[in-house]
Biopython code that builds the backbone (N, CA, C, O; Angstrom):
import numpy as np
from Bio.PDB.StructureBuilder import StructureBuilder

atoms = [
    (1, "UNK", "N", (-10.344, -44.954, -2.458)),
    (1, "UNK", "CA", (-10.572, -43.782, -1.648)),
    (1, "UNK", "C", (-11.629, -44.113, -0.615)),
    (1, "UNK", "O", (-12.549, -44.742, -1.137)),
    (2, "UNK", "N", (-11.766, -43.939, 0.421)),
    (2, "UNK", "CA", (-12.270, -43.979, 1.279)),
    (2, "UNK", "C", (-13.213, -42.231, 1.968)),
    (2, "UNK", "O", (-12.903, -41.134, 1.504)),
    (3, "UNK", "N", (-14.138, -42.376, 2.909)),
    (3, "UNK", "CA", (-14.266, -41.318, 3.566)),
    (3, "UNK", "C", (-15.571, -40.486, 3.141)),
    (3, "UNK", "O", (-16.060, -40.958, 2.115)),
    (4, "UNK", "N", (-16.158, -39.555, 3.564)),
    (4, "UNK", "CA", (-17.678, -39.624, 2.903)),
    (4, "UNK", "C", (-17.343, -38.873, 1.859)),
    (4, "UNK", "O", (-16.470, -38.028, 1.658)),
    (5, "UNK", "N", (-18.060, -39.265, 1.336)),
    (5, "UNK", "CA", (-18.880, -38.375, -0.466)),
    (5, "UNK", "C", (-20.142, -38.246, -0.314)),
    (5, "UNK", "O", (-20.636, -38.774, 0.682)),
    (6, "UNK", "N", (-20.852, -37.645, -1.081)),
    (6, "UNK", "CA", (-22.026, -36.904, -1.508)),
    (6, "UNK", "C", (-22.266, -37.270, -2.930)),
    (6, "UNK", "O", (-21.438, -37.225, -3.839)),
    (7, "UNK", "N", (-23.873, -37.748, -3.020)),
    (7, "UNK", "CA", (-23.948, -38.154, -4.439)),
    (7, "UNK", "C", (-25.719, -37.162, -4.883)),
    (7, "UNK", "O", (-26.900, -37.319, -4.571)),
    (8, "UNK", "N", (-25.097, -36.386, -5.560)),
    (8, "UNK", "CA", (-26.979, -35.237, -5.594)),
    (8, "UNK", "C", (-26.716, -35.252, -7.464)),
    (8, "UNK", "O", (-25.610, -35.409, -7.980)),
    (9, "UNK", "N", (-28.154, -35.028, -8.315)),
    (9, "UNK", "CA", (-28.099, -34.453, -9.281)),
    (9, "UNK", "C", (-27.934, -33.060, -9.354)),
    (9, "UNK", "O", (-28.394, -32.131, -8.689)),
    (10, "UNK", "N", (-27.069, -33.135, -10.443)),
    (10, "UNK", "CA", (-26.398, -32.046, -11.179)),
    (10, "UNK", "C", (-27.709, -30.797, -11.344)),
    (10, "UNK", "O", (-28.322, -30.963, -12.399)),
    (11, "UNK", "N", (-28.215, -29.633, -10.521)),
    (11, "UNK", "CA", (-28.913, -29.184, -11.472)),
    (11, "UNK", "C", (-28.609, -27.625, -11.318)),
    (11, "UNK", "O", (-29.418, -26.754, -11.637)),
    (12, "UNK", "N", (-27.024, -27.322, -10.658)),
    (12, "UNK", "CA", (-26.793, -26.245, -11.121)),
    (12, "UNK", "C", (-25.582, -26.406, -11.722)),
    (12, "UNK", "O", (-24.800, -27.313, -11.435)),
    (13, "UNK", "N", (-25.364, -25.442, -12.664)),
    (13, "UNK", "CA", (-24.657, -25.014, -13.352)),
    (13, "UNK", "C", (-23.144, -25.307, -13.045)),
    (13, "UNK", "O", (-22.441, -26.058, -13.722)),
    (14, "UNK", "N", (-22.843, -24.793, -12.220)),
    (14, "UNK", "CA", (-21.069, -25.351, -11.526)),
    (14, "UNK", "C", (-21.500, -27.333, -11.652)),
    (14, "UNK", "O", (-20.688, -28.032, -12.258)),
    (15, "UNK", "N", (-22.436, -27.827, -11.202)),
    (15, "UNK", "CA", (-22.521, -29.047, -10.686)),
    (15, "UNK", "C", (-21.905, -29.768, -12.087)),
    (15, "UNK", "O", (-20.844, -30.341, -12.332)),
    (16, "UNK", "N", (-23.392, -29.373, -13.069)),
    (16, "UNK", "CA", (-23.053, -30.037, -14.214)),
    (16, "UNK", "C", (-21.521, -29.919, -15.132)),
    (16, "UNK", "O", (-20.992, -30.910, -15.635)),
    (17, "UNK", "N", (-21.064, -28.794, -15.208)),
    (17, "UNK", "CA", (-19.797, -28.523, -15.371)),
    (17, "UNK", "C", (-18.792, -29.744, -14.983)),
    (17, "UNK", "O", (-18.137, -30.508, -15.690)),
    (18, "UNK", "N", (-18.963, -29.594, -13.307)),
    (18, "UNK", "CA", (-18.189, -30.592, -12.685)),
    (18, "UNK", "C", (-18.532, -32.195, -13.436)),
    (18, "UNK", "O", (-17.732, -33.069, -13.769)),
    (19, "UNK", "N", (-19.453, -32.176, -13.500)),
    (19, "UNK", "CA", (-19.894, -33.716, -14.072)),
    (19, "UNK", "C", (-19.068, -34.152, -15.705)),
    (19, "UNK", "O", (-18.649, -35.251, -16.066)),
    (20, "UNK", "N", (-19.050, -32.494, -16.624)),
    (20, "UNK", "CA", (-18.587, -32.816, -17.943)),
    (20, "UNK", "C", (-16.537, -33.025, -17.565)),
    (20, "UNK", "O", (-15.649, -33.739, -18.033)),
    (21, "UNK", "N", (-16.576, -32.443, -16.985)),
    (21, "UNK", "CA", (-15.134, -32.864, -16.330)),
    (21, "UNK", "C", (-14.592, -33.828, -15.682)),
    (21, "UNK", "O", (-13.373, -33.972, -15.768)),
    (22, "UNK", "N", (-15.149, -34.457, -15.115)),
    (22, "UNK", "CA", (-15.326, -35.978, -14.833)),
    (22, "UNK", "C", (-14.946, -36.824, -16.525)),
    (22, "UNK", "O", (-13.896, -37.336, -16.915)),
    (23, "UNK", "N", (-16.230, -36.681, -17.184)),
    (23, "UNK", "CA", (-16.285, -37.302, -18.454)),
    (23, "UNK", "C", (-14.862, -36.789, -19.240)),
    (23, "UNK", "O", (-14.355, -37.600, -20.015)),
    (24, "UNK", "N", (-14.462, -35.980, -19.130)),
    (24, "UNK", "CA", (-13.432, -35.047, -19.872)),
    (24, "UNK", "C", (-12.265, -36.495, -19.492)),
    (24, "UNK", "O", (-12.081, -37.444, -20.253)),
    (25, "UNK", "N", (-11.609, -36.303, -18.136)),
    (25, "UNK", "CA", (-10.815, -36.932, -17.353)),
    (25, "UNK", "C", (-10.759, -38.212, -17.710)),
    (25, "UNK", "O", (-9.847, -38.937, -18.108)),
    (26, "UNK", "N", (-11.848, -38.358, -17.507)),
    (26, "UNK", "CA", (-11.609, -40.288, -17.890)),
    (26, "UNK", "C", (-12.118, -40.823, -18.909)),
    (26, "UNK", "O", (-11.497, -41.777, -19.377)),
    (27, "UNK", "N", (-13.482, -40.369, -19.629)),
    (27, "UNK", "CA", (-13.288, -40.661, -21.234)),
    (27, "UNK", "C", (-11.990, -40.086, -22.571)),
    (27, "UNK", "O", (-11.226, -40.688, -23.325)),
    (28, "UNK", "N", (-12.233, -38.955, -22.363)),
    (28, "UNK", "CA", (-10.573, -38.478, -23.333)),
    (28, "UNK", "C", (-9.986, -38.474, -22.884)),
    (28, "UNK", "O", (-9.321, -39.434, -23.275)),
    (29, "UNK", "N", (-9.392, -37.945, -21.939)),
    (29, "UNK", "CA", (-8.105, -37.932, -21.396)),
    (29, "UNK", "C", (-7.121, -39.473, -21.225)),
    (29, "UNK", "O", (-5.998, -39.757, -21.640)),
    (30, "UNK", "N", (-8.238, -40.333, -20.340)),
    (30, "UNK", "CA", (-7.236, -41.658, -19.995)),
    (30, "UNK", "C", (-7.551, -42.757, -20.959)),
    (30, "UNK", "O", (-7.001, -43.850, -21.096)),
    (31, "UNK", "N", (-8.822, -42.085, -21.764)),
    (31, "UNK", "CA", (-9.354, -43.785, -22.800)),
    (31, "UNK", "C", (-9.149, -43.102, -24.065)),
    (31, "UNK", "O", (-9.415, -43.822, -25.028)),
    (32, "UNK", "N", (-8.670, -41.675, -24.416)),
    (32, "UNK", "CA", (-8.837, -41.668, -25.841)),
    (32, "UNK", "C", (-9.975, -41.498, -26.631)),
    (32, "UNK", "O", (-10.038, -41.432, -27.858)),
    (33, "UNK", "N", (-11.094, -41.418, -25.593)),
    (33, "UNK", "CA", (-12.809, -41.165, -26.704)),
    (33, "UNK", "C", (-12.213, -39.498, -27.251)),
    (33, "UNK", "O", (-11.717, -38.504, -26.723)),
    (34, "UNK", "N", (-12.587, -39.907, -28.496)),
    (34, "UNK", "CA", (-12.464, -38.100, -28.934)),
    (34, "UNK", "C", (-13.846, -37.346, -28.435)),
    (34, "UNK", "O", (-15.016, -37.728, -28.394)),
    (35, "UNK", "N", (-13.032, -35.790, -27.982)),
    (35, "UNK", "CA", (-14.086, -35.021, -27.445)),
    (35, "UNK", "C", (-15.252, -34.693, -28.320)),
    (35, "UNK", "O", (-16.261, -34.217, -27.802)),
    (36, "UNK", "N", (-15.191, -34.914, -29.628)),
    (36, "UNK", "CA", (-16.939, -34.390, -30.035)),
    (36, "UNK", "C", (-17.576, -35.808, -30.171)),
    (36, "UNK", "O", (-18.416, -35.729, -31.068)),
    (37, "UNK", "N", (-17.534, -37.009, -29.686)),
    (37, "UNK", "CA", (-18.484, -37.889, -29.343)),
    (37, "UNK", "C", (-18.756, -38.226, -28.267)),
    (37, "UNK", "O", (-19.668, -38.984, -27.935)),
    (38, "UNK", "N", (-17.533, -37.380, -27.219)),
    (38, "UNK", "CA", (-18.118, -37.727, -25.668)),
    (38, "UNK", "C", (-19.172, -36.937, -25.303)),
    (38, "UNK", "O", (-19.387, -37.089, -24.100)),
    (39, "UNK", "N", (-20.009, -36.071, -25.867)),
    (39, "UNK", "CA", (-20.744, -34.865, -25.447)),
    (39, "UNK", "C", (-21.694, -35.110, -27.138)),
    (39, "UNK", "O", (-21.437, -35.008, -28.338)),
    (40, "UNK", "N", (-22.833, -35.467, -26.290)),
    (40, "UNK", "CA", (-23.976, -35.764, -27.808)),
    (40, "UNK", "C", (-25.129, -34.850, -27.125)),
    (40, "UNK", "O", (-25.169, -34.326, -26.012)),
    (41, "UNK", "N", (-25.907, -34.850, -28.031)),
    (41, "UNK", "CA", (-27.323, -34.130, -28.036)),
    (41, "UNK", "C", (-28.185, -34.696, -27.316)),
    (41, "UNK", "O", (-29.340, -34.282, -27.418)),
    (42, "UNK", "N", (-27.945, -35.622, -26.529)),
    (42, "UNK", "CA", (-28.485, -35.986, -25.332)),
    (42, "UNK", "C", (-28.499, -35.419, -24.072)),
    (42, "UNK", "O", (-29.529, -35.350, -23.402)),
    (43, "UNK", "N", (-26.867, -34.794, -23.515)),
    (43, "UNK", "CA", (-26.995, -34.059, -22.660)),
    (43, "UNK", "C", (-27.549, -33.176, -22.084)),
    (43, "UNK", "O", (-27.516, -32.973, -20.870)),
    (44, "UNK", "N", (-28.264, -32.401, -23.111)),
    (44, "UNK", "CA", (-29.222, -31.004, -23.067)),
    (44, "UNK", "C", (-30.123, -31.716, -22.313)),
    (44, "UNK", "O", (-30.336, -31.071, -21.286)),
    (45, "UNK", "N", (-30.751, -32.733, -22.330)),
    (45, "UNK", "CA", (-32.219, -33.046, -21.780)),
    (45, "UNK", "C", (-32.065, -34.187, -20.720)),
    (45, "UNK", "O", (-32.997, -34.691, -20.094)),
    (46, "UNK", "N", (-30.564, -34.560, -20.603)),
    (46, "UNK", "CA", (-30.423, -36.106, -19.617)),
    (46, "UNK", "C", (-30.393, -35.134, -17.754)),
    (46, "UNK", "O", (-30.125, -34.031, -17.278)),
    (47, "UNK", "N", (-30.826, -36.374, -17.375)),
    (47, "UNK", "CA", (-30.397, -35.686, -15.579)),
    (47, "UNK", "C", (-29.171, -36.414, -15.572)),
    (47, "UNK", "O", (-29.102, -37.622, -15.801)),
    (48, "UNK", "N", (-27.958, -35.486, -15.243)),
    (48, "UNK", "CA", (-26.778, -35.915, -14.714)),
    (48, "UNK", "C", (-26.569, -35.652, -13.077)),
    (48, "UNK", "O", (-27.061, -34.718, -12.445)),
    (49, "UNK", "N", (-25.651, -36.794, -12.513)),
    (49, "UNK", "CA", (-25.859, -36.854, -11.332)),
    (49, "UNK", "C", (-24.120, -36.932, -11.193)),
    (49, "UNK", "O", (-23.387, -37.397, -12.066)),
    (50, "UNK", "N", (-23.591, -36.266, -9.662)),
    (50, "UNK", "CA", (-22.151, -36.028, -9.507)),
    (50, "UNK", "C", (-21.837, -36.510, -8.141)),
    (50, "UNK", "O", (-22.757, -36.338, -7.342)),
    (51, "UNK", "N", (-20.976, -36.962, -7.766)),
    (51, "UNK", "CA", (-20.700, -37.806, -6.620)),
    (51, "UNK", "C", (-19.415, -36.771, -6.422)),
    (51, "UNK", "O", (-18.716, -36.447, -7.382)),
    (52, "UNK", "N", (-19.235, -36.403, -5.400)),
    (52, "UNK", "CA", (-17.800, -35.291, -4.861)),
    (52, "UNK", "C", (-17.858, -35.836, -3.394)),
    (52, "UNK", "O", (-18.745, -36.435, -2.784)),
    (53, "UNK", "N", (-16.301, -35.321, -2.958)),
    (53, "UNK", "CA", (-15.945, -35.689, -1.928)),
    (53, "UNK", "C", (-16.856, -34.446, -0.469)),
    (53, "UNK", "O", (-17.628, -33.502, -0.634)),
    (54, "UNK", "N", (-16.447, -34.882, 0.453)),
    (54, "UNK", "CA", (-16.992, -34.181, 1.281)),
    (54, "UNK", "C", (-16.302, -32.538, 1.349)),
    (54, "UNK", "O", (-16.919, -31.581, 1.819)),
    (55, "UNK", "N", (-14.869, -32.460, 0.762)),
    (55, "UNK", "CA", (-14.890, -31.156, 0.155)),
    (55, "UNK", "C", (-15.262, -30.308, -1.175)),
    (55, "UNK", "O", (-15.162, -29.088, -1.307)),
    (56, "UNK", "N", (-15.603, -31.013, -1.886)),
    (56, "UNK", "CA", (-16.615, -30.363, -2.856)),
    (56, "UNK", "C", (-15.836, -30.944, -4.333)),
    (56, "UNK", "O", (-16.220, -30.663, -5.468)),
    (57, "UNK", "N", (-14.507, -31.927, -3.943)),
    (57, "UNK", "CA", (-13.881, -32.136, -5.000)),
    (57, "UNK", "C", (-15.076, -33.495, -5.846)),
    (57, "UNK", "O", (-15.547, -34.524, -5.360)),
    (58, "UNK", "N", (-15.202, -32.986, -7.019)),
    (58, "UNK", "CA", (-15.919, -33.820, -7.986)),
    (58, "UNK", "C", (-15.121, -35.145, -7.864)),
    (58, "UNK", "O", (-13.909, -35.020, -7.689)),
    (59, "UNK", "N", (-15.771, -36.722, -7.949)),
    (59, "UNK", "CA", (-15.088, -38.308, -7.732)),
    (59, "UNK", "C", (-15.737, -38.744, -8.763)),
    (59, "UNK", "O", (-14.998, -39.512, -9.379)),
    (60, "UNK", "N", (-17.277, -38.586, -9.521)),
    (60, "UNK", "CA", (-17.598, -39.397, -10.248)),
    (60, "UNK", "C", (-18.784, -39.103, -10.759)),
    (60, "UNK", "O", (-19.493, -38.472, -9.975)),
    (61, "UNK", "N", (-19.497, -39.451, -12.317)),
    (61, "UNK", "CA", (-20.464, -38.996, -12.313)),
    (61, "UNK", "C", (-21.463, -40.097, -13.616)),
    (61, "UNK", "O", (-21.058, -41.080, -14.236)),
    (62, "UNK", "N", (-22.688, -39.497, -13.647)),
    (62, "UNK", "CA", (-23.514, -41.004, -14.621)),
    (62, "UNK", "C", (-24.385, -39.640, -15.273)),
    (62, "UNK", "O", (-24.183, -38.454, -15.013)),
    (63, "UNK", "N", (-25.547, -40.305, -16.320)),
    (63, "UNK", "CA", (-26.459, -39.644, -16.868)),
    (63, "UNK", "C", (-27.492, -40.379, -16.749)),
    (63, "UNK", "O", (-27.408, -41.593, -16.561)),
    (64, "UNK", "N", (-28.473, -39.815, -16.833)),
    (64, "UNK", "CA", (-30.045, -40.924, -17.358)),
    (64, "UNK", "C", (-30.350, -40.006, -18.391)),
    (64, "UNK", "O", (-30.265, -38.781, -18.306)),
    (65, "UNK", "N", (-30.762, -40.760, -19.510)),
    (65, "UNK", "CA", (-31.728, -40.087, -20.167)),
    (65, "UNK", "C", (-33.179, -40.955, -19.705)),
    (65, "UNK", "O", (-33.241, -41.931, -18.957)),
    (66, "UNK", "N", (-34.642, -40.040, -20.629)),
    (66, "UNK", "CA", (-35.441, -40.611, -20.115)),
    (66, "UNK", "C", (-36.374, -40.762, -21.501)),
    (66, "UNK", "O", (-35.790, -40.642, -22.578)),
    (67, "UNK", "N", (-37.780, -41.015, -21.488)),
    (67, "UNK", "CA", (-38.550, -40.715, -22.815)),
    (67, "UNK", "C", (-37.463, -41.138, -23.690)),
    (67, "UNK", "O", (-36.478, -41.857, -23.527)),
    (68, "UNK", "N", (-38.050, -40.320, -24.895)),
    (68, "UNK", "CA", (-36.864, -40.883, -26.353)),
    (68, "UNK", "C", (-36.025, -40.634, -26.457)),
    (68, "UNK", "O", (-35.565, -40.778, -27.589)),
    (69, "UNK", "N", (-35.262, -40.144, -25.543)),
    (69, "UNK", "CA", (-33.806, -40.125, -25.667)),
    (69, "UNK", "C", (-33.032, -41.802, -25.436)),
    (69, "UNK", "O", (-32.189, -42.498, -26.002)),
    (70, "UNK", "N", (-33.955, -41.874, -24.213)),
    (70, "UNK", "CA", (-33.436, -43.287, -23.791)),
    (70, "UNK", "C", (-33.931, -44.099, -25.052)),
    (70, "UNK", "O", (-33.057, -44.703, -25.674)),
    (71, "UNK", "N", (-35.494, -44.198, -25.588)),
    (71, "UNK", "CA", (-35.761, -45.066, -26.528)),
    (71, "UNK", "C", (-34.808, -45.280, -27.467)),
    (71, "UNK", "O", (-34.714, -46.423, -27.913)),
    (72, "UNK", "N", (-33.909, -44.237, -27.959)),
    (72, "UNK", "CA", (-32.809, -43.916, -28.934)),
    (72, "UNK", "C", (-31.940, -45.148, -28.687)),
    (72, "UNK", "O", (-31.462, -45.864, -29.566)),
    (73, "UNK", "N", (-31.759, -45.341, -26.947)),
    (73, "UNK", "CA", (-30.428, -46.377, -26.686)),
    (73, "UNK", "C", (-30.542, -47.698, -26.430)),
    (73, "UNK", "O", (-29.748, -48.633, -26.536)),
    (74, "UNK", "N", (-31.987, -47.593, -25.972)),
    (74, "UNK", "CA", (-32.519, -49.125, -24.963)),
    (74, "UNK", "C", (-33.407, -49.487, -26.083)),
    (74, "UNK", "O", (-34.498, -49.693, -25.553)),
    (75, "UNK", "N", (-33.546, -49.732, -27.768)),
    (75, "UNK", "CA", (-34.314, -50.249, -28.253)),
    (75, "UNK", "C", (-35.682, -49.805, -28.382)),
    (75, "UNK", "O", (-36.399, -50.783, -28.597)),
    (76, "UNK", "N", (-36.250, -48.861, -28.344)),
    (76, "UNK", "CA", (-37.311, -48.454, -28.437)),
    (76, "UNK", "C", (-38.116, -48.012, -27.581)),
    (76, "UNK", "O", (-38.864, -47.116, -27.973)),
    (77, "UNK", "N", (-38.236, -48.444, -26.241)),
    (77, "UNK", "CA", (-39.045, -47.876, -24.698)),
    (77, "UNK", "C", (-38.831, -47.352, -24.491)),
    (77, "UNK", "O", (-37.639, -47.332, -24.184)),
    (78, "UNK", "N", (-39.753, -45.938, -24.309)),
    (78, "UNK", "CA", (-39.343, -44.499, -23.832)),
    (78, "UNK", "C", (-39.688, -44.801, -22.234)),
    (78, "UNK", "O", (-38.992, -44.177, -21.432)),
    (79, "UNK", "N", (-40.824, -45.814, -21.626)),
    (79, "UNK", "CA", (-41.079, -45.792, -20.200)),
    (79, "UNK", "C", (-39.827, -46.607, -19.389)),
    (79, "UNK", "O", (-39.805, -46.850, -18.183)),
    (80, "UNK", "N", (-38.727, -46.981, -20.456)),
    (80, "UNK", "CA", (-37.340, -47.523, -19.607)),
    (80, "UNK", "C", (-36.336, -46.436, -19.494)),
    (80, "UNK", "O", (-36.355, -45.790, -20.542)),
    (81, "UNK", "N", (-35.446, -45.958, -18.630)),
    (81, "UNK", "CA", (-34.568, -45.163, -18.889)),
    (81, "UNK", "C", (-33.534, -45.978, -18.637)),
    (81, "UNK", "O", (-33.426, -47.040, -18.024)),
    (82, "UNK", "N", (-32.193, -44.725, -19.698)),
    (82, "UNK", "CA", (-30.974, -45.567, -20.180)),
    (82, "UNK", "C", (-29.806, -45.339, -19.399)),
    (82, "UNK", "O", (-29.342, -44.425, -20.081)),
    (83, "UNK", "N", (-29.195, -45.451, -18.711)),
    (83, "UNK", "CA", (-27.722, -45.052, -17.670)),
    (83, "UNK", "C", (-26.804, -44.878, -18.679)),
    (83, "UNK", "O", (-26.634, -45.537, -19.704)),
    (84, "UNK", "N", (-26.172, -43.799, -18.213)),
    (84, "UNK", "CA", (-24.457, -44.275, -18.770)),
    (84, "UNK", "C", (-23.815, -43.238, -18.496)),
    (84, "UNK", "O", (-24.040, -42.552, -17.499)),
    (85, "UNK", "N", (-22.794, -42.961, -19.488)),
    (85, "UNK", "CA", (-21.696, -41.872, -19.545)),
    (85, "UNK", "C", (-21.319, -42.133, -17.808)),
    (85, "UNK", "O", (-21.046, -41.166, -17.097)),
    (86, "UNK", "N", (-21.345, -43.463, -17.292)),
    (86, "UNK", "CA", (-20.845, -43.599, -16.155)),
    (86, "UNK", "C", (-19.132, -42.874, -15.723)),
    (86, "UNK", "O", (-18.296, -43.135, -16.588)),
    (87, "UNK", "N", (-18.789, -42.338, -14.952)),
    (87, "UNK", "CA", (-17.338, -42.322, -14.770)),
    (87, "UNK", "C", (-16.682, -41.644, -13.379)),
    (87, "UNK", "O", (-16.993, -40.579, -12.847)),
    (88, "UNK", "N", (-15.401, -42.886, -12.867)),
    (88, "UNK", "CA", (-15.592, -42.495, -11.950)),
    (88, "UNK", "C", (-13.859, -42.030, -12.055)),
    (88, "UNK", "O", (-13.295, -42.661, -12.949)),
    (89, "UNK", "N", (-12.897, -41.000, -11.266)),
    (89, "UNK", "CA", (-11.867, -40.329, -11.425)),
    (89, "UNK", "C", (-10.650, -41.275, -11.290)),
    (89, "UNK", "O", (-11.111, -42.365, -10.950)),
    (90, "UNK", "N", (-9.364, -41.350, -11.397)),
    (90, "UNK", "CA", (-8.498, -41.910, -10.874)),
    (90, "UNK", "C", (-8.619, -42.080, -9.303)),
    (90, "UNK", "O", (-8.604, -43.106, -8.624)),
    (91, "UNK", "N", (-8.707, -41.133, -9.047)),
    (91, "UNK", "CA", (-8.321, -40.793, -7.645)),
    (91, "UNK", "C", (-9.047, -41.361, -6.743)),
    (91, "UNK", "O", (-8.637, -41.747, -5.648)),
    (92, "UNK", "N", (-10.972, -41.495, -7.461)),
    (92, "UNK", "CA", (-11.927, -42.169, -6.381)),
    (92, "UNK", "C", (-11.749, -44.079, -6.764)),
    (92, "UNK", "O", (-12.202, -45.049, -6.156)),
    (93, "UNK", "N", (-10.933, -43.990, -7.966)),
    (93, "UNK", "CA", (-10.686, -45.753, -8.095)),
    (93, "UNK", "C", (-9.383, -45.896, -6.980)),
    (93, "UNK", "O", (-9.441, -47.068, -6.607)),
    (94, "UNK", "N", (-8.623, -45.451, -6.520)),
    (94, "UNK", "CA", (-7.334, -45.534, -5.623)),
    (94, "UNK", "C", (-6.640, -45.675, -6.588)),
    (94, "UNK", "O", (-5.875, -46.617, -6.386)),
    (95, "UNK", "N", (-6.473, -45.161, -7.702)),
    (95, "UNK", "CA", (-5.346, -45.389, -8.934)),
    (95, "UNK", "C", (-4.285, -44.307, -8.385)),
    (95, "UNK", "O", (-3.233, -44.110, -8.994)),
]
sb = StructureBuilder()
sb.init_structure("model")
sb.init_model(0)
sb.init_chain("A")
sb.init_seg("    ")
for serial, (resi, resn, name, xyz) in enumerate(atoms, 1):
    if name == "N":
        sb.init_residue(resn, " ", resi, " ")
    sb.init_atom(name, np.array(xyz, "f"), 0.0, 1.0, " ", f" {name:<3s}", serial, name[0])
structure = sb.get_structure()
């Protein structure tokens, strides 16, 4: 896909939504993660961030956790934070 996008953290309500739908799409849907391990007790406290097209359609989205959430993933350092729940749509891979 080509053409501009927009990449802001998630920190309203529609945004983040858009972001768990992302994860929805391409973790269960096209890989099969079952839905009660794609969505952990991390989310409540991670900054999620959403990449959409220049019309507002959601393309892709990541998490950070930070403090001990991240320590939870990265081995123990809460002053490292951890990326993930990366994912980006069919549509923004040109699939």
């Amino acid at each position: 896909m080509s053409g501009p996008y927009v990449v802001r953290v998630a920190e309203e309500p529609a945004d983040r939504e858009a972001c768990f739908a992302v994860r929805k799409e391409v973790f269960v849907a096209e890989q099969g993660v079952p839905e009660d391990i794609e969505y952990d007790a991390h989310d409540a406290g991670a900054v999620h961030v959403l990449a959409a097209a220049e019309d507002g359609t959601p393309l892709g989205t990541g998490r950070l956790l930070h403090g001990e959430a991240a320590a939870a993933k990265n081995g123990g350092d809460p002053a490292v934070g951890s990326l993930g729940r990366l994912a980006v749509t069919r549509r923004a891979r040109g699939l």
